[in-house]
C-alpha positions as CSV (number, residue, x, y, z in Angstrom):
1,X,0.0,0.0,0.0
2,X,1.1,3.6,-0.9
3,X,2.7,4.8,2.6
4,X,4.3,8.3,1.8
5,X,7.7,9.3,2.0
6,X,7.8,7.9,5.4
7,X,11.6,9.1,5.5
8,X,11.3,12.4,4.3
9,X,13.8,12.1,1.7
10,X,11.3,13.0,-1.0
11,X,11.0,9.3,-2.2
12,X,7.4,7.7,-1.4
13,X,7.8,4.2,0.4
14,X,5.0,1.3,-0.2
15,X,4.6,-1.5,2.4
16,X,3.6,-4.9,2.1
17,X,3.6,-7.0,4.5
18,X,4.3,-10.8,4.9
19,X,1.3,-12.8,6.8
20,X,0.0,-16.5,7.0
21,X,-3.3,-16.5,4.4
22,X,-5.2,-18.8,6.3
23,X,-4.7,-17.3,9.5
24,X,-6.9,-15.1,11.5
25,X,-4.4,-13.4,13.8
26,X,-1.1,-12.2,13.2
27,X,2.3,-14.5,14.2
28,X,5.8,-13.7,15.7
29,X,6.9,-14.2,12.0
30,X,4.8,-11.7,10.0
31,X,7.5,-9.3,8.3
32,X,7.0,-5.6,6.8
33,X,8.4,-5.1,3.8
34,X,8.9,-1.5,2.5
35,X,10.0,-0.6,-0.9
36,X,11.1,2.8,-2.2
37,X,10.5,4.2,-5.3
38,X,13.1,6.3,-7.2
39,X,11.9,7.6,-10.5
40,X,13.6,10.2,-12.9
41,X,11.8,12.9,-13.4
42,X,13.6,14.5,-16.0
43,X,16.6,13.4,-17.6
44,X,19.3,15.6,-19.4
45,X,22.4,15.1,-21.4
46,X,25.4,14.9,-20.0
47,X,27.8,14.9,-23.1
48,X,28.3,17.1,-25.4
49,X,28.5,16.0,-29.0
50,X,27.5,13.4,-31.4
51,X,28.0,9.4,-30.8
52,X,30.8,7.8,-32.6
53,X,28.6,5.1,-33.4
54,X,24.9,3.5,-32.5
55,X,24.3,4.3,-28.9
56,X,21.6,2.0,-26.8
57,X,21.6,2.3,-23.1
58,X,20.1,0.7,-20.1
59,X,16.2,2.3,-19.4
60,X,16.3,3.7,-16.4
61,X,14.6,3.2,-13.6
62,X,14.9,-0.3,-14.0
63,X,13.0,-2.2,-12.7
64,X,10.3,0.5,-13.0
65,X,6.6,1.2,-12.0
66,X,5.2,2.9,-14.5
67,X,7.6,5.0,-16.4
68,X,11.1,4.6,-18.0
69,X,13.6,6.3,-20.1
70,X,15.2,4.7,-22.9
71,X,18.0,6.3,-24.1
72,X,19.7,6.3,-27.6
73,X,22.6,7.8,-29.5
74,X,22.9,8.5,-33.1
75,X,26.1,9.4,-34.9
76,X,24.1,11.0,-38.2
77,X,20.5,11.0,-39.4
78,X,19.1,7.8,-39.8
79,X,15.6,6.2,-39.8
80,X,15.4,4.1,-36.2
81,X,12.6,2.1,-34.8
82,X,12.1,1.7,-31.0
83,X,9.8,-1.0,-30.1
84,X,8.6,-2.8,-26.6
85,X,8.1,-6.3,-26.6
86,X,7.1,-9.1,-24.4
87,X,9.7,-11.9,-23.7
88,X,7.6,-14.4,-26.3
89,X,8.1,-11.6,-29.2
90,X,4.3,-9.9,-28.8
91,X,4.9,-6.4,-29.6
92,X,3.3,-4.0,-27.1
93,X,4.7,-0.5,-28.1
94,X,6.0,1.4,-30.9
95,X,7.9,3.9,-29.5
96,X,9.8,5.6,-32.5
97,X,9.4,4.6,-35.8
98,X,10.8,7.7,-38.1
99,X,13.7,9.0,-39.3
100,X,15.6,10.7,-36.0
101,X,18.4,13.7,-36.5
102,X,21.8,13.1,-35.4
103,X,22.5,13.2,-32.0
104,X,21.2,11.7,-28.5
105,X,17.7,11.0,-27.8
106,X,15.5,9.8,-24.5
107,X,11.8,8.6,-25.0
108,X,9.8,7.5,-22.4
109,X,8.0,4.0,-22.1
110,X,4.4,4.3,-20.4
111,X,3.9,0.5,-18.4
112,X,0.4,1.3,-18.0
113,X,-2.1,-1.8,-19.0
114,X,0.5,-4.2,-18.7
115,X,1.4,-6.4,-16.2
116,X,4.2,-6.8,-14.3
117,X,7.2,-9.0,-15.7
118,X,10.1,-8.9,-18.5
119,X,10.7,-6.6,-21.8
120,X,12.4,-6.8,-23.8
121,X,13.4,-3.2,-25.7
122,X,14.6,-2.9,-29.5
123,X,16.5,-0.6,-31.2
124,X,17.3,-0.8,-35.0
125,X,18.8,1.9,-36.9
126,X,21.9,1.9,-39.3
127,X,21.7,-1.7,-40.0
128,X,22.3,-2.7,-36.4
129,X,19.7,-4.0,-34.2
130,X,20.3,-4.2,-30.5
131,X,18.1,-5.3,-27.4
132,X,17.8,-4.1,-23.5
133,X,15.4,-6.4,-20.9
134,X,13.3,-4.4,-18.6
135,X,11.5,-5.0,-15.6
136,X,8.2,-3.5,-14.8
137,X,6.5,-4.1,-11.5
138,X,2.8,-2.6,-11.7
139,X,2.6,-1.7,-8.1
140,X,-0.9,-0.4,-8.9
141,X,-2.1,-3.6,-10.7
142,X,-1.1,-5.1,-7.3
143,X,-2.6,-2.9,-4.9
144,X,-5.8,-3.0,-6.8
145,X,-5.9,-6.7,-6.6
146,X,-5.2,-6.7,-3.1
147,X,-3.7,-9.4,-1.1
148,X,-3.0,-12.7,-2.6
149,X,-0.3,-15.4,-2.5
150,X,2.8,-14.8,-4.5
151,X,5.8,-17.9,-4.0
152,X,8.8,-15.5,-3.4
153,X,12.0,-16.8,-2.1
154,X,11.5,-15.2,1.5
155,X,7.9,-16.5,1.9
156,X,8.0,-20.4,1.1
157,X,5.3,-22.2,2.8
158,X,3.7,-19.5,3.3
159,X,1.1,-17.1,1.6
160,X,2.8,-13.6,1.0
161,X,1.2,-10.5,0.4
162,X,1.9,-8.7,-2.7
């Protein structure tokens, strides 16, 4: 559940916590889990000057709820194609698909609608085709659902709360 920024370090904090699903009372071994998000809200270069070649880097945040930036570098004009896809090759998002000027780029990939789990990002300009996982965790698709058992490593045998 969304708790605020709890540590007043402008991050919110969401807390989940770890309890026994068939249980009607709470045991010496329920845990709280709290997670901080850390999302960019704008992102600038940091260079100066034009790639020497193709440049694909790592989205960032990553893992990321519901927002990313995908950056990209090109060395001249060139016709590029961005693309999202799922790890069995559905594609869920065109993200650039035109000739791009010379130079670096960042585009942002909206997570809304789908669920949580691997990406897989593609780049292909120039002849070269490259490819970046991501990992989105829909914190709201989860909240919404509410509480339900979810095997992760620190609850096995028991139900955890997601």
């Amino acid at each position: 559940m969304p708790a605020g920024d709890i540590d007043n370090n402008g991050k919110d904090e969401y807390v989940f916590v770890n309890y026994i699903a068939n249980s009607s009372s709470w045991t010496d071994d329920a845990y709280v889990w709290m997670i901080e998000i850390d999302v960019a809200l704008d992102v600038t270069a940091t260079t100066s000057g034009l790639p020497a070649r193709l440049d694909f880097g790592q989205n960032y945040p990553n893992p990321f709820n519901p927002t990313t930036s995908i950056r990209f570098g090109l060395p001249e004009r060139a016709h590029a194609t961005l693309k999202g896809y799922t790890t069995l090759g559905e594609e869920v998002a065109t993200l650039v698909g035109e000739v791009q000027e010379a130079g670096r780029h960042t585009v942002r990939f909206d997570g809304r609608g789908l669920s949580s789990g691997a990406y897989l990002c593609r780049l292909s300009a120039e002849g070269i085709v490259e490819t970046r996982s991501m990992v989105l965790i829909n914190l709201a698709g989860a909240l919404a659902a509410g509480p339900r058992p979810h095997p992760l490593p620190w609850g096995v045998g028991r139900g955890v709360s997601v």
